[in-house]
Phi, psi and omega in degrees: 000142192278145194259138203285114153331296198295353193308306223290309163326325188269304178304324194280339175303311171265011172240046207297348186276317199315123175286130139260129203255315173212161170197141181217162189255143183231099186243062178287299210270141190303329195264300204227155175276176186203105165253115171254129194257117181070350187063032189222305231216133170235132184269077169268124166232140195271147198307313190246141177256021159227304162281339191274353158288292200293303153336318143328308183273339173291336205273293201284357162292313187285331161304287208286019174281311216290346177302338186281338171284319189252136199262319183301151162330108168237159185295148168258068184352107175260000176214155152185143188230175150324302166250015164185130190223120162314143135210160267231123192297144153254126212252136175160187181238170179269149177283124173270144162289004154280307175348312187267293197314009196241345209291160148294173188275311197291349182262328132331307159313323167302322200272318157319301190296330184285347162277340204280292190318312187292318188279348179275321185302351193253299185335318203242043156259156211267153203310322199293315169305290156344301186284336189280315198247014147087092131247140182281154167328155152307122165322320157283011189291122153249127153327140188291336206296313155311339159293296219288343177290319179304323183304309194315329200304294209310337162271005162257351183235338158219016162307202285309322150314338182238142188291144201319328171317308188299309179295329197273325197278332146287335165312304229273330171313296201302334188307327161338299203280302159351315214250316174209147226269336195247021193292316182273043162288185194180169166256123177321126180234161162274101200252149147317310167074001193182075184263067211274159155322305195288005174253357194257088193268140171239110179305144182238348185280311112022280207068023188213151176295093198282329180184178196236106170252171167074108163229056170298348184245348195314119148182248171259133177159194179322127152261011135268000152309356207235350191278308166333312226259330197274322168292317182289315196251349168225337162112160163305306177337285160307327181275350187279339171286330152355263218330295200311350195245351171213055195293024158298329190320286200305333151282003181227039179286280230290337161260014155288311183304337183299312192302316179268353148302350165261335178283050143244334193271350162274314162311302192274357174275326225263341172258010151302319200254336201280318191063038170242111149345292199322330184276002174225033180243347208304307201247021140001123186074037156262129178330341188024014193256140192175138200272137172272157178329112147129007190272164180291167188233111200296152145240121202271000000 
């Protein structure tokens, strides 16, 4: 893929000795361009010069905060700015749930822990810090008027679309919410907001986890947004191996399911309206495996 000249302009400007022998574009994300130089250096600049700036400076406040907290692998900065931050490649692949599922159990259970561990220590810096260093609201924050704006969408744009079984099974996810005014409250945490496989990088040679990147949605809200993502992309199953190492997981299960019960139908409004494909082929190979709202929560 052809490389934005001015990308190219800006790297030789702050780097000016640096050889570049290869280079490539990792063009997954929605926020930032993402160029890796040498298979040594990744190269993030943001997409927007207004809101996707203020997302960029919220990202990297929040990496050097959560380092001081978090034993995982986070990116580490030789440069950053406003409109562009160097850090060092973490080498590794995105973690799959075949990847963990393939597993011996007790070699799953290590990897479940080493999740447990990073998201309660990112969870649980404390609010006083957050606040000393102005981190903004999560990007992903929803509101109830917003779920609920969603139900209307999703019955006016794709109940016509879905067979009747598809519809009753969604009435009754929304019925929570629907039903009481306080089901998604929460305590505000310093949450990820976008705990995706490709942000989870993993040695498969290893079997362990070198480190967690990209935090553009990263900011104060729900960490069950963060359970969600963890349900959507590895099943309820895996996140419940979690629990031992974090039983905070299980008071915010029923709005995690909600949450991650909702992201196909955000996917299929948004390809729907876009008539782009790409949103409702993007997360393809998520676990479908989740509990309905109110059920007890196996814990492993």
């Amino acid at each position: 893929m052809e490389i934005n000249p001015l990308h190219l302009q800006k790297i030789k400007k702050v780097f000016p000795k640096l050889v570049i022998s290869t280079i490539r574009a990792n063009t997954d994300g929605l926020i930032n361009d993402v160029l890796i130089v040498n298979e040594n250096l990744v190269f993030r600049l943001p997409r927007n010069s207004d809101w996707g700036v203020k997302l960029f400076t919220n990202e990297i406040k929040i990496i050097e905060l959560a380092r001081k907290y978090v034993e995982i692998q986070l990116p580490r900065f030789e440069y950053k700015s406003d409109d562009l931050a160097v850090y060092q490649y973490i080498k590794g692949d995105a973690l799959r749930r075949e990847d963990i599922f393939k597993l011996p159990e007790n070699e799953q259970d290590k990897i479940a822990e080493h999740l447990a561990d990073f998201l309660k220590q990112f969870h649980e810096i404390p609010q006083v810090e957050l606040k000393q260093n102005q981190i903004a609201p999560s990007d992903v924050n929803r509101s109830r008027e917003v779920w609920l704006k969603l139900f209307e969408d999703v019955e006016s744009e794709l109940f016509s679309l879905m067979m009747p079984h598809v519809r009753e099974s969604v009435r009754e996810h929304f019925a929570p919410i629907l039903a009481d005014e306080s089901f998604m409250d929460y305590e505000p945490k310093l949450m990820n907001g976008d705990l995706v496989p490709y942000h989870i990088i993993y040695d498969r040679e290893q079997r362990k986890i070198n480190g967690i990147i990209d935090f553009g949605t990263a900011g104060i809200g729900d960490a069950a947004a963060d359970f969600a993502c963890l349900i959507y992309n590895y099943g309820e199953t895996f996140l419940a191996k979690m629990v031992k190492s974090y039983p905070e997981i299980e008071n915010a299960i029923d709005r995690a399911r909600f949450w991650a019960g909702t992201l196909p139908l955000q996917w299929a409004l948004s390809g729907l309206r876009t008539k782009n494909y790409w949103w409702n082929l993007v997360h393809l190979g998520g676990a479908r495996d989740a509990m309905p709202i109110g059920e007890s929560f196996a814990k492993k």
